[in-house]
PAVOVEX-122446 format. One line per 8 residues: number of its first residue (from 1); their letters; for each residue x, y, z of C-alpha. Coordinates in pm, 1 decimal. Example, Ala and Ser with C-alpha at 12.3 -4.5 7.8 and 13.67 -1.06 7.14 Angstrom:
REM residues 2
1) AS) 1230.0 -450.0 780.0; 1367.0 -106.0 714.0 .
This chain:
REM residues 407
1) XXXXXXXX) 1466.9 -2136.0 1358.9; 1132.7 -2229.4 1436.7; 845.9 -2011.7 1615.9; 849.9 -2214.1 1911.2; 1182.5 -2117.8 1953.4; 1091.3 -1730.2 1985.7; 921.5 -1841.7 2294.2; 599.9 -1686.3 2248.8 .
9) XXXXXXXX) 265.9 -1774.4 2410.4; 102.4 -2098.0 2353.2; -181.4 -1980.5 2203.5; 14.1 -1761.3 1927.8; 196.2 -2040.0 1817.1; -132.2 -2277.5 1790.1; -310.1 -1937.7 1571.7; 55.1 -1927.4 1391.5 .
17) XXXXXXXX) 37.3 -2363.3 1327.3; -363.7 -2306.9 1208.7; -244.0 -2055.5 962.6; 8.9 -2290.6 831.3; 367.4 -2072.4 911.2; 659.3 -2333.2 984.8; 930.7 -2070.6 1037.9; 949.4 -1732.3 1068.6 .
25) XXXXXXXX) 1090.2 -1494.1 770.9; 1446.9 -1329.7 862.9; 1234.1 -982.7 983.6; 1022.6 -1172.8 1226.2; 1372.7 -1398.6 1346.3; 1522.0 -1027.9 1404.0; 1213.8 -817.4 1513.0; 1019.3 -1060.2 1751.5 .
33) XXXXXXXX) 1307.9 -1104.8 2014.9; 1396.2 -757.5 1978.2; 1033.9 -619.1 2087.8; 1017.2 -889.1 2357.3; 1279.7 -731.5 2531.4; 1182.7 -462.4 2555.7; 1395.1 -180.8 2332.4; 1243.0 55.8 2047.7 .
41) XXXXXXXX) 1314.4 -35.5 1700.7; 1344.4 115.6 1380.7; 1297.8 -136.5 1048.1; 1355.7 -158.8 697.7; 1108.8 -394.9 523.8; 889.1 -418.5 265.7; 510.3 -554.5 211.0; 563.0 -910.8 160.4 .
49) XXXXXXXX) 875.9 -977.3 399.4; 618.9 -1080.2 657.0; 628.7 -757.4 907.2; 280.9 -727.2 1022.4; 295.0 -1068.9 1193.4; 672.6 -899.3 1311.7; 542.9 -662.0 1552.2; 133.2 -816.8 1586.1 .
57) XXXXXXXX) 264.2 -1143.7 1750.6; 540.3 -1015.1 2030.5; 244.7 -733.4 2067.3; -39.7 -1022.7 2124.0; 247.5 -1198.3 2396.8; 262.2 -862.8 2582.3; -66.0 -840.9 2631.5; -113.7 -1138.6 2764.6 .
65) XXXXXXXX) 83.2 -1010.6 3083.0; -163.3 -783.0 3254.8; -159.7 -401.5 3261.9; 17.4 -222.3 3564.7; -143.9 122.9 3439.3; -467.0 180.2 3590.3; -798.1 267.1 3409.4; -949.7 196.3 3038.1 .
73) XXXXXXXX) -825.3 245.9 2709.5; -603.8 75.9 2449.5; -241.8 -91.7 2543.9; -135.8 -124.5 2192.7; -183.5 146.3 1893.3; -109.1 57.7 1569.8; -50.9 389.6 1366.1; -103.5 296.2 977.7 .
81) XXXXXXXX) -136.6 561.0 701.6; -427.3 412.4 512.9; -822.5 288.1 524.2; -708.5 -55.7 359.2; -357.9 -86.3 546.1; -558.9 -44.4 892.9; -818.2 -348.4 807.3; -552.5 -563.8 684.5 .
89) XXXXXXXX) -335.7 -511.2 1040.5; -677.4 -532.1 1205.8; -744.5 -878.3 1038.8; -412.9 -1012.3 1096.2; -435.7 -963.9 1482.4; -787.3 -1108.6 1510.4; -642.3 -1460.1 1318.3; -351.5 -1464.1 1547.2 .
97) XXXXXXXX) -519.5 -1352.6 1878.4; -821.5 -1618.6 1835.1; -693.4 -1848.7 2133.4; -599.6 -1580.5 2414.3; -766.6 -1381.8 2642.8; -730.3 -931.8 2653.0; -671.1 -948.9 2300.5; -968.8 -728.0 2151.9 .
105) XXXXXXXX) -931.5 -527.2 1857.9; -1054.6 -189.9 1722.0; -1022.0 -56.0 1394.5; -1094.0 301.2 1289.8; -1017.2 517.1 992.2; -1182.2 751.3 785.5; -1475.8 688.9 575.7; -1725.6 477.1 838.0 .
113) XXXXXXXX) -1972.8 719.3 1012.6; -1838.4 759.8 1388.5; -2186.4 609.1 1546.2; -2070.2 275.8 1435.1; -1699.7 303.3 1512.0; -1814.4 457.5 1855.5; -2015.3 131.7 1950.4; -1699.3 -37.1 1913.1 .
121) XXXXXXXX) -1508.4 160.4 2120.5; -1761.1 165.8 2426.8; -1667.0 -185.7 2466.3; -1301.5 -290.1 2660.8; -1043.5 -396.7 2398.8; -686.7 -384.1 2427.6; -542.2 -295.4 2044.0; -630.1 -38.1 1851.1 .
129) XXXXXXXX) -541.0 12.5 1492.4; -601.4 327.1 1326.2; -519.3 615.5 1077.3; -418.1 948.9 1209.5; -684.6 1165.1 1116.4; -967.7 957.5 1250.0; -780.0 886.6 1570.3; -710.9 1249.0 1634.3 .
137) XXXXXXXX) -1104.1 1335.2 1570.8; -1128.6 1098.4 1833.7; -880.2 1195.9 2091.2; -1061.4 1562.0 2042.4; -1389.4 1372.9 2146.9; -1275.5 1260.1 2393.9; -1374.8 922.3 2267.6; -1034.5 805.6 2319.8 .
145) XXXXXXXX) -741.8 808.9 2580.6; -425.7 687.6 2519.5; -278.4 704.4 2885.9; -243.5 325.1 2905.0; -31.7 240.2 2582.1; 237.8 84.3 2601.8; 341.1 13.1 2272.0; 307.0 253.8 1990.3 .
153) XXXXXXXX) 379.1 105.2 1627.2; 434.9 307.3 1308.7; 386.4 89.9 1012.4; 505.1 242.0 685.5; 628.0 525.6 844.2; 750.3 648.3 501.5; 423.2 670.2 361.1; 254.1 831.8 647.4 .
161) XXXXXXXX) 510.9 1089.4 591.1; 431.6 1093.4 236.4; 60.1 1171.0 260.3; 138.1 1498.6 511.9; 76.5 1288.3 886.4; 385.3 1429.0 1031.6; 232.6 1645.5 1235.1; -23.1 1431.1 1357.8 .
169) XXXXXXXX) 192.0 1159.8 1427.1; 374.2 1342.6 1645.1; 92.0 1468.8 1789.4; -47.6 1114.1 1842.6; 303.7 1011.9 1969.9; 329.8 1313.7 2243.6; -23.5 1167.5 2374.9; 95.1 852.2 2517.7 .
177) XXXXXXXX) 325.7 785.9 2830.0; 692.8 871.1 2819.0; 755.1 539.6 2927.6; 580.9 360.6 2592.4; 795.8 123.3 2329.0; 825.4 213.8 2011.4; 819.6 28.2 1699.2; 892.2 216.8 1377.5 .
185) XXXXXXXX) 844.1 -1.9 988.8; 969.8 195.3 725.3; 1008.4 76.7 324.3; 1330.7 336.4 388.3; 1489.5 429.8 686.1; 1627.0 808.6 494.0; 1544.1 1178.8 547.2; 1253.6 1264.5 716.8 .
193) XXXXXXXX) 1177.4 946.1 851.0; 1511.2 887.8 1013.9; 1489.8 1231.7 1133.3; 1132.0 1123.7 1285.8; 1245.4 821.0 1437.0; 1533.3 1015.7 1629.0; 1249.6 1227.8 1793.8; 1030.2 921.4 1912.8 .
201) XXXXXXXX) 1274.6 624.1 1986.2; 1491.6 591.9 2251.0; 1812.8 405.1 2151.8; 1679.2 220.6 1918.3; 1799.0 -81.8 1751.4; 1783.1 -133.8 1346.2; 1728.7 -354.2 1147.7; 1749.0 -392.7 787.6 .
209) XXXXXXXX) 1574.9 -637.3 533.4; 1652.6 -628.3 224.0; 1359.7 -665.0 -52.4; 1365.0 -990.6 -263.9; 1295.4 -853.0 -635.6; 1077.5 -1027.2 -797.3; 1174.3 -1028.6 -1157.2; 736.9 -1076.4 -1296.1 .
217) XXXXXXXX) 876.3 -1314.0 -1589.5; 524.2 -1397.5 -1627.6; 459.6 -1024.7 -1706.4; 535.1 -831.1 -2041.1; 656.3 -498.7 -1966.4; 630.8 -249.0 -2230.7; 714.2 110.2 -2241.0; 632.2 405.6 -2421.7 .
225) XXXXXXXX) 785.7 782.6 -2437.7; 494.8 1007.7 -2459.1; 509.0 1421.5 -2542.8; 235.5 1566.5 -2327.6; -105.8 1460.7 -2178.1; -299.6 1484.3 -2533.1; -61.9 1216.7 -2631.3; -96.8 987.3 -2289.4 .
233) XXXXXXXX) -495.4 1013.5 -2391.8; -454.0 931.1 -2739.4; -191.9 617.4 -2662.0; -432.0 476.6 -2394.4; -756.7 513.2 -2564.3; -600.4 297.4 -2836.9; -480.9 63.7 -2609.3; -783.9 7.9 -2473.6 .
241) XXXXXXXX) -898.2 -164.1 -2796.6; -707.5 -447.6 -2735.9; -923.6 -757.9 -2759.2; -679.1 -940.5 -2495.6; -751.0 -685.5 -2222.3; -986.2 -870.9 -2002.7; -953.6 -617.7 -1748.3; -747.1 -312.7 -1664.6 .
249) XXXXXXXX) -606.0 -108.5 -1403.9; -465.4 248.5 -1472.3; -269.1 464.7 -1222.8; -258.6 777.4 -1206.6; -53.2 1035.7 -968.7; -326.8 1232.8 -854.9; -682.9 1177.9 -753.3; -824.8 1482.7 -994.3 .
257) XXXXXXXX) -662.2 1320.3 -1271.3; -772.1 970.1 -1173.6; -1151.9 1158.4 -1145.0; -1060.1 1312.9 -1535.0; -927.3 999.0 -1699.8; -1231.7 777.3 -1598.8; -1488.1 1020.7 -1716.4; -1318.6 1021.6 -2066.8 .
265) XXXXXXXX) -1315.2 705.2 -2056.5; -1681.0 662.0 -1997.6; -1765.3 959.6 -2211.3; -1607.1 675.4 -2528.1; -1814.6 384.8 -2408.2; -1587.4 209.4 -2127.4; -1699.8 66.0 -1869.5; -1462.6 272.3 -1616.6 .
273) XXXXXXXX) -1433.6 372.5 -1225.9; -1196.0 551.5 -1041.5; -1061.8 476.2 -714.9; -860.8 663.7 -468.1; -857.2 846.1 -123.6; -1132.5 1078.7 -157.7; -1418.5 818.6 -140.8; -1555.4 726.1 150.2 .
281) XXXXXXXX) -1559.4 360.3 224.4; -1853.9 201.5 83.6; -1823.5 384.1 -234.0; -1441.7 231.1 -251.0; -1602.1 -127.9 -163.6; -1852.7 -85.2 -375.6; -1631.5 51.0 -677.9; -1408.7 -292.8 -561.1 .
289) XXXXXXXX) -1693.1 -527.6 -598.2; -1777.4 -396.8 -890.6; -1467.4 -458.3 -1061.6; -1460.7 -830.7 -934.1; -1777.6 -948.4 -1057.3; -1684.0 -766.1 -1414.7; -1921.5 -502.3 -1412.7; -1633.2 -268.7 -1440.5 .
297) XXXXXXXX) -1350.4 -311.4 -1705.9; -1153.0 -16.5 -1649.5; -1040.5 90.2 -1297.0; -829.0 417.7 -1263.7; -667.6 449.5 -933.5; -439.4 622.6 -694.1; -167.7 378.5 -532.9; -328.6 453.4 -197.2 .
305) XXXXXXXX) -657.7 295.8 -313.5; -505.0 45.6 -535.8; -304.7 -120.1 -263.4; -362.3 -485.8 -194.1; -617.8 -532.8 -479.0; -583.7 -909.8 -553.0; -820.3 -1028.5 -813.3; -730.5 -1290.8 -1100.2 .
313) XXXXXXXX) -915.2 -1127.5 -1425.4; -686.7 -809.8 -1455.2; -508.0 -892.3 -1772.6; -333.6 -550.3 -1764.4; -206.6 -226.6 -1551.5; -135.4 83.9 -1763.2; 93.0 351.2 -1593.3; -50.5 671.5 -1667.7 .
321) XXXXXXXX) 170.2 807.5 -1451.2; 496.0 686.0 -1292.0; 519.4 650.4 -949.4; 779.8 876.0 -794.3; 943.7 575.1 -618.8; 1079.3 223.2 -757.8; 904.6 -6.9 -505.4; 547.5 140.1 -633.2 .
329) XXXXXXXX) 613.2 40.1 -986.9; 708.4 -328.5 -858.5; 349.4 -296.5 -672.1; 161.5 -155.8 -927.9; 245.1 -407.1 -1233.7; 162.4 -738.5 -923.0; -193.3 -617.9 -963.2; -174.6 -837.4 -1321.9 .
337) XXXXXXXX) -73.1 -1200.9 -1339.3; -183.3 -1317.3 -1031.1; -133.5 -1651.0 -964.7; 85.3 -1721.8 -1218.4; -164.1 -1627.9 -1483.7; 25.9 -1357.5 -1769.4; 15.8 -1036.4 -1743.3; 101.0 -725.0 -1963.5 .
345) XXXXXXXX) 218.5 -381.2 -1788.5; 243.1 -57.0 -2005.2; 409.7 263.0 -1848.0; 397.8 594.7 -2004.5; 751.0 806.7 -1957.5; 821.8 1158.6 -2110.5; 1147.0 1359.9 -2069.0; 1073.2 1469.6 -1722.4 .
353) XXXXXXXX) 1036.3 1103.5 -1626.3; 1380.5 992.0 -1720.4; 1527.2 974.7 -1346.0; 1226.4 783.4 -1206.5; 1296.6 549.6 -1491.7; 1633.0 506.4 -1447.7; 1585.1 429.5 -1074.4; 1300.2 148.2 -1194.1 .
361) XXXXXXXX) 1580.0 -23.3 -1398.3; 1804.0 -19.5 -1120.4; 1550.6 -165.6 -854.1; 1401.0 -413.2 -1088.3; 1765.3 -502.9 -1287.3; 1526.7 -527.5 -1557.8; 1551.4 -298.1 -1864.9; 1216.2 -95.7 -2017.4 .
369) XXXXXXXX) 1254.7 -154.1 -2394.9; 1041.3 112.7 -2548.7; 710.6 17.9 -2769.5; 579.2 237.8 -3083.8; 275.9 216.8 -3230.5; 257.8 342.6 -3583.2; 85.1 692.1 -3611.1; 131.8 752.8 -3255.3 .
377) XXXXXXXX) 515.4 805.8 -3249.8; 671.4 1046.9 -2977.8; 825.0 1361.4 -3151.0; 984.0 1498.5 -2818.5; 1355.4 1395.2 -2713.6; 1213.0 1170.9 -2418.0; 1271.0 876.6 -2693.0; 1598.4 957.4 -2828.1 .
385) XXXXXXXX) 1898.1 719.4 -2744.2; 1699.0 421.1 -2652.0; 1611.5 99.3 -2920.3; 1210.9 73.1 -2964.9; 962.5 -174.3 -3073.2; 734.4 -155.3 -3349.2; 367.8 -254.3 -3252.1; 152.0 -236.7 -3541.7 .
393) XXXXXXXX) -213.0 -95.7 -3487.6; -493.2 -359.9 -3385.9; -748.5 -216.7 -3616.1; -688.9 -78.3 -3950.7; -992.5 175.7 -3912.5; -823.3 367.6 -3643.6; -618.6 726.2 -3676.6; -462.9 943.8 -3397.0 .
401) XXXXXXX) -634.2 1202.8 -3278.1; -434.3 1434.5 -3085.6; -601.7 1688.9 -2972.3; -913.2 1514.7 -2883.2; -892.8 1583.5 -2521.6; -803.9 1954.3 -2341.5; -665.3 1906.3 -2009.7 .
């Protein structure tokens, strides 16, 4: 199938040519006709299947049909959960909407002070991408009426959910007319985002993609059991005195701890940042550029912050933490070997972390072998029953020191 043949606009298809797409990837072949007609939809796909261009292109066609609602405001909302997500969607509908007319964007989200987003939106423009929060300061301003929409999208609906926007969604949702489509993209379509999509959607169809593994041969993955926190400190600052680490990114599950692990870090003489949801947007950018041109070695991050961080020199990712969901750890350890380049990507795991594990091995049909460094062996059960691998230290002078940091 070719794009041509979803018979959209003539200037989408010349943006989609410029870009150089030849066909479309099986969730655009089953989302774009879908949304042209007309129904609500609920789909399962992942980053990298290609969805944003799924719903942004049939979106861009509809627009170029003008409104029958009367007055100003936005025709298309794009609900997204975070800062980056939003200017990633917002970039991807400014490349594609370059040759047509009633095709402005506006992107707002937490982080930017409102006097600059508010010059944006006192000019016309027809999509609007945004995160909850920041929309709904907006809406309360008055700033923003969402009377005219006609198309609501919810992209990664699961991780909305995740961060607590429930309730604002719906609020969002309950804003625009009755008569709206709606577009739901979900990593999962389970609990209380199928639940969600039953109060929003009207007969929706479904569709499911599902995610190509990628099996990172180009990456080592290592493993190792740990008993506590003292002994996740202990592990990593000796890690950290690898001579092949060019550059690093740990991730942590919270953003205190990310906070606490960079300032011990920097307390030993790294050159370490943390990144995550709590800084506003220039100090993320600038935290960003910092680690590109090398001034920073050692990033600790959420995976909110850390998502779509593409940048060559990160030689390794360290899981601090595990994520609580398979497709996170597949995310996390793509932040090394880029471009084919190798890669090494060291998790942590103690006993509580066995069923998280377990559910990595299954997504990734790839099997954690566990690592042990000399002097810093687990003494918990969280190793027993699995084969390790010895890794002597890298420098004779150093000793464990367990109880150097008080969490």
């Amino acid at each position: 199938m070719s794009f041509k043949e979803l018979q959209l606009c003539p200037g989408i298809l010349t943006a989609i040519e410029e870009s150089g797409y030849k066909q479309p990837t099986p969730i655009q072949q089953q989302a774009i006709p879908a949304i042209l007609s007309g129904t609500d939809l609920r789909a399962s796909a992942q980053t990298g299947t290609g969805k944003t261009a799924a719903f942004v292109l049939p979106a861009l066609h509809l627009l170029q049909t003008p409104s029958k609602l009367p007055g100003s405001g936005p025709r298309i909302l794009i609900l997204v959960p975070t800062r980056e997500l939003a200017m990633q969607v917002a970039a991807e509908t400014v490349k594609y909407s370059k040759h047509l007319q009633r095709s402005k964007t506006v992107c707002i989200y937490g982080g930017v002070p409102y006097p600059v987003q508010n010059r944006e939106l006192s000019r016309p423009y027809e999509i609007l991408v945004a995160t909850p929060g920041r929309l709904l300061d907006f809406i309360s301003q008055g700033r923003i009426r969402l009377s005219r929409i006609q198309l609501l999208i919810l992209d990664e609906a699961d991780r909305m959910l995740d961060m607590g926007f429930i309730e604002p969604v719906e609020e969002i949702a309950a804003a625009t007319p009755a008569t709206r489509q709606t577009l739901m993209f979900s990593a999962t379509l389970k609990g209380s985002v199928l639940n969600l999509s039953k109060r929003l959607l009207k007969n929706p169809m479904e569709i499911n993609i599902e995610p190509a593994i990628e099996t990172h041969d180009h990456i080592e993955q290592r493993l190792h059991y740990v008993d506590n926190i003292d002994h996740k400190h202990n592990l990593l600052e000796h890690l950290l005195t690898d001579p092949t680490m060019n550059q690093v990114i740990i991730f942590t599950a919270t953003k205190h701890l990310a906070d606490d692990v960079a300032e011990k870090l920097r307390d030993i003489g790294h050159n370490a940042a943390a990144l995550h949801g709590d800084m506003n947007q220039r100090q993320r950018t600038r935290t960003i550029k910092r680690l590109r041109t090398g001034d920073i070695r050692v990033l600790v991050a959420t995976d909110v912050a850390a998502r779509g961080i593409d940048i060559l020199t990160v030689s390794h990712v360290i899981n601090f933490d595990l994520p609580m969901c398979a497709e996170d750890y597949v995310h996390r350890i793509g932040r090394t070997g880029r471009a084919g380049a190798k890669g090494v990507a060291t998790s942590f795991a103690s006993h509580k972390d066995m069923s998280v594990l377990k559910q990595i091995e299954r997504f990734t049909k790839q099997r954690l072998n566990p690592h042990v460094i000399p002097g810093l062996e687990p003494k918990g059960k969280a190793s027993s029953g699995r084969p390790s691998s010895s890794r002597p230290p890298q420098r004779s002078q150093w000793k464990p020191r367990y109880n150097r940091y008080k969490v």
